[in-house]
C-alpha positions as CSV (number, residue, x, y, z in Angstrom):
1,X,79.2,126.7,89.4
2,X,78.7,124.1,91.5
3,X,79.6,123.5,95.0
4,X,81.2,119.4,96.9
5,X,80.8,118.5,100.2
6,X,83.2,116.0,101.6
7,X,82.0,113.4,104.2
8,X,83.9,112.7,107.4
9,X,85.0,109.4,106.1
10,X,86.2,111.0,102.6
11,X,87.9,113.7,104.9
12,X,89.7,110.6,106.7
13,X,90.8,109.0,103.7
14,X,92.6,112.0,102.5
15,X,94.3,112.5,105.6
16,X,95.6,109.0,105.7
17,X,96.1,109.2,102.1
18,X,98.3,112.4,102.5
19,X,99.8,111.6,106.4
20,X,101.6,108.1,104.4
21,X,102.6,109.9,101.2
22,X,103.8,113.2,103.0
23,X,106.5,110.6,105.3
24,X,108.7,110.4,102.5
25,X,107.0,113.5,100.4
26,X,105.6,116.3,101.8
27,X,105.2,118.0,98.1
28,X,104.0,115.0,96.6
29,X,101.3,114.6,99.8
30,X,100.5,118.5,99.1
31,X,100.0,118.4,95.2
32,X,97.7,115.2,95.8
33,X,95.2,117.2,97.8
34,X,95.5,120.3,95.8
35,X,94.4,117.7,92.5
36,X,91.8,116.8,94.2
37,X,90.3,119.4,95.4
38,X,90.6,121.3,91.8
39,X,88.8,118.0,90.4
40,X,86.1,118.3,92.8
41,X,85.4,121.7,91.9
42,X,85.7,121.3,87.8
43,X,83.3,117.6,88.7
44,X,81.2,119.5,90.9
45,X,80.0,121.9,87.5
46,X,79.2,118.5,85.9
47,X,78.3,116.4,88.0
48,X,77.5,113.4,85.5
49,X,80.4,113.2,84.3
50,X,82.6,110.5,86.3
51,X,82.2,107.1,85.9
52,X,79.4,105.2,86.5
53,X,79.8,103.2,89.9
54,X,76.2,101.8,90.6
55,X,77.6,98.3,90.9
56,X,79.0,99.6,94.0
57,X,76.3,101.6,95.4
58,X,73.0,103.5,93.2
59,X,73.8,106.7,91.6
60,X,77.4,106.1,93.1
61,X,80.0,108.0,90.5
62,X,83.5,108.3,90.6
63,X,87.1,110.3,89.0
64,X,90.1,109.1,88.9
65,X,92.7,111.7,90.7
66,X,96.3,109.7,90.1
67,X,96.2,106.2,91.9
68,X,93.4,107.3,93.7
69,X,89.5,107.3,92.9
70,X,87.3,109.9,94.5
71,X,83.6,108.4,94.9
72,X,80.9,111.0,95.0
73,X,76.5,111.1,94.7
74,X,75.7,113.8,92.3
75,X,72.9,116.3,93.3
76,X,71.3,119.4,91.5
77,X,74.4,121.7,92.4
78,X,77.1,119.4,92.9
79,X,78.7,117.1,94.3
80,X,78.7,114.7,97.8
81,X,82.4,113.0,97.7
82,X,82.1,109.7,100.3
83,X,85.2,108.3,100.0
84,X,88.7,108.6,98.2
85,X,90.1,105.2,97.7
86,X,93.8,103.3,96.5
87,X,92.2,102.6,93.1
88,X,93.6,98.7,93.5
89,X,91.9,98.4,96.5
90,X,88.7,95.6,97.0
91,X,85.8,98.8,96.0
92,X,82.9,96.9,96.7
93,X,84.3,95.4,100.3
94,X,85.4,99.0,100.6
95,X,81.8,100.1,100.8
96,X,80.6,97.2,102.2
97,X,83.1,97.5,105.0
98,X,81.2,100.7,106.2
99,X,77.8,100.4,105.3
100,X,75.6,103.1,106.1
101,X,78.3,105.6,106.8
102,X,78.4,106.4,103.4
């Protein structure tokens, strides 16, 4: 089993993420983070298996997790998840935006 580590910015998207959707949904805003964090643990076991990302950053790989896409850099036993992004959102100014922070 593997373990996933979520960066500070990651840890900011889903707190804005769930702060908008739980103003008109708290069960909604609770359900999204529960998905996710049940994703990251299956991806996390395999971490290949999201898609493929590098034209964004190298070895950059990603799952889909409703509208949202949770970007991650597999290692030997798991996952590092970097950001967690509106999936209709501008992804390469996304990571651009923030450069190193990554």
């Amino acid at each position: 089993m593997g373990s996933y580590f979520f960066s500070e910015l990651a840890v900011k998207d889903i707190n804005e993420i769930c702060e908008f959707i739980g103003q008109t949904n708290v069960k909604a805003a609770s359900k999204l983070f529960d998905t996710i964090r049940q994703k990251c643990k299956l991806v996390s076991s395999f971490p290949n298996m999201g898609k493929d990302y590098s034209w964004i950053g190298s070895d950059l790989r990603g799952f889909i997790v409703d509208d949202y896409i949770v970007f991650y850099y597999p290692r030997k036993d798991g996952i590092d998840i970097v950001r967690v992004a509106y999936g209709r959102r501008d992804l390469k100014a996304l990571f651009e935006e923030f450069g190193d922070e990554t």
